[in-house]
N, C-alpha and C positions, 0 to 999 in steps of 0.2 A: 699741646702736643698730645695726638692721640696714639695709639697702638693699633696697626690693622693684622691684617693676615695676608699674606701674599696669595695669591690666585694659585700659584704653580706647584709650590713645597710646602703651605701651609702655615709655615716659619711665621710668626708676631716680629712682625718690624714697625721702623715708626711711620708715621704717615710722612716726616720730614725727609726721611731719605727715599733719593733718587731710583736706587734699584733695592733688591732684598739682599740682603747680607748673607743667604746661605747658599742661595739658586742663582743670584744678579741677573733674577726675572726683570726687566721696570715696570715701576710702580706704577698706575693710574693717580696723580692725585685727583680729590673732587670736584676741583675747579678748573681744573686742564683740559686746554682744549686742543681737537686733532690739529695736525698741523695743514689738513687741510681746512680750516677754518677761520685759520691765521691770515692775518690783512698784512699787507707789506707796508714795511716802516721806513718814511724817508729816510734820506742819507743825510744825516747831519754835517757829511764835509764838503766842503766849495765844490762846487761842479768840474771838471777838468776844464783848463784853458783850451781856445783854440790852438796854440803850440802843441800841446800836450792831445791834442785831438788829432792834429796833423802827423805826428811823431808816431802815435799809435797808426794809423792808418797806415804811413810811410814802411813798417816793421812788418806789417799784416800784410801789405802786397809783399813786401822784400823775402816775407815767408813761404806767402804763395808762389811763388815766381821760386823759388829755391823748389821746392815740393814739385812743381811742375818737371821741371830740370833734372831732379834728383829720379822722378818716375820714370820719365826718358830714357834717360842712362840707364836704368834695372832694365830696361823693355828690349835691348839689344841685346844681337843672336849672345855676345860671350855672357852679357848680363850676370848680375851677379846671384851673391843663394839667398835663401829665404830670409835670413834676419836682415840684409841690406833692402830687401823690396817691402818687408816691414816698416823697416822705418823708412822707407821712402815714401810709402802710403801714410804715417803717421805724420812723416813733414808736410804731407799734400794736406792731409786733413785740418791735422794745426792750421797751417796758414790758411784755408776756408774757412774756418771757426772764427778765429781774429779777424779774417778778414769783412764778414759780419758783422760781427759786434761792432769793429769799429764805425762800420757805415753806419749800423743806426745810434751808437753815439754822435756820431757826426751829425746825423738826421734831427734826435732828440734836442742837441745842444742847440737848432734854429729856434727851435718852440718857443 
């Protein structure tokens, strides 16, 4: 265990710790690397079931399909205020985001 100096406050900390103890600069250690240069690490747990694929997907339209409906309704003359068309945008979007991902789990899981 060495002693370094923090970049930012100058402070002697250890090279073991995470950030600097006086500033909670983070530290560089010497052997770290960016995280853009980090590889992706399998998943070590069982792949999802086709049930568990279909259930997702089933949830991801049923969200979308909700979000659709929910935009709809804000979009008429009485419509509602800003935090209801908020989250009506927020449901539409959720359920396009799920509704992705599910497909290409679905995609991925034929490979």
């Amino acid at each position: 265990m060495a002693i370094i100096h923090c970049s930012e406050c100058g402070r002697a900390v250890s090279d073991q710790a995470a950030c600097c103890i006086g500033c909670g600069a983070p530290l560089a250690a010497a052997g770290s690397r960016s995280a853009f240069e980090l590889e992706p690490r399998r998943s070590i747990g069982p792949p999802p079931s086709p049930s568990q694929l279909r259930w997702r997907l089933a949830f991801a339209c049923l969200t979308l399909v909700l979000g659709v409906i929910a935009a709809d309704a804000v979009s008429r003359p009485p419509g509602g205020g800003r935090i209801v068309s908020t989250l009506a945008a927020l449901l539409l979007i959720s359920g396009l985001c799920w509704f992705i991902v599910a497909m290409v789990q679905n995609v991925q899981s034929r490979k």
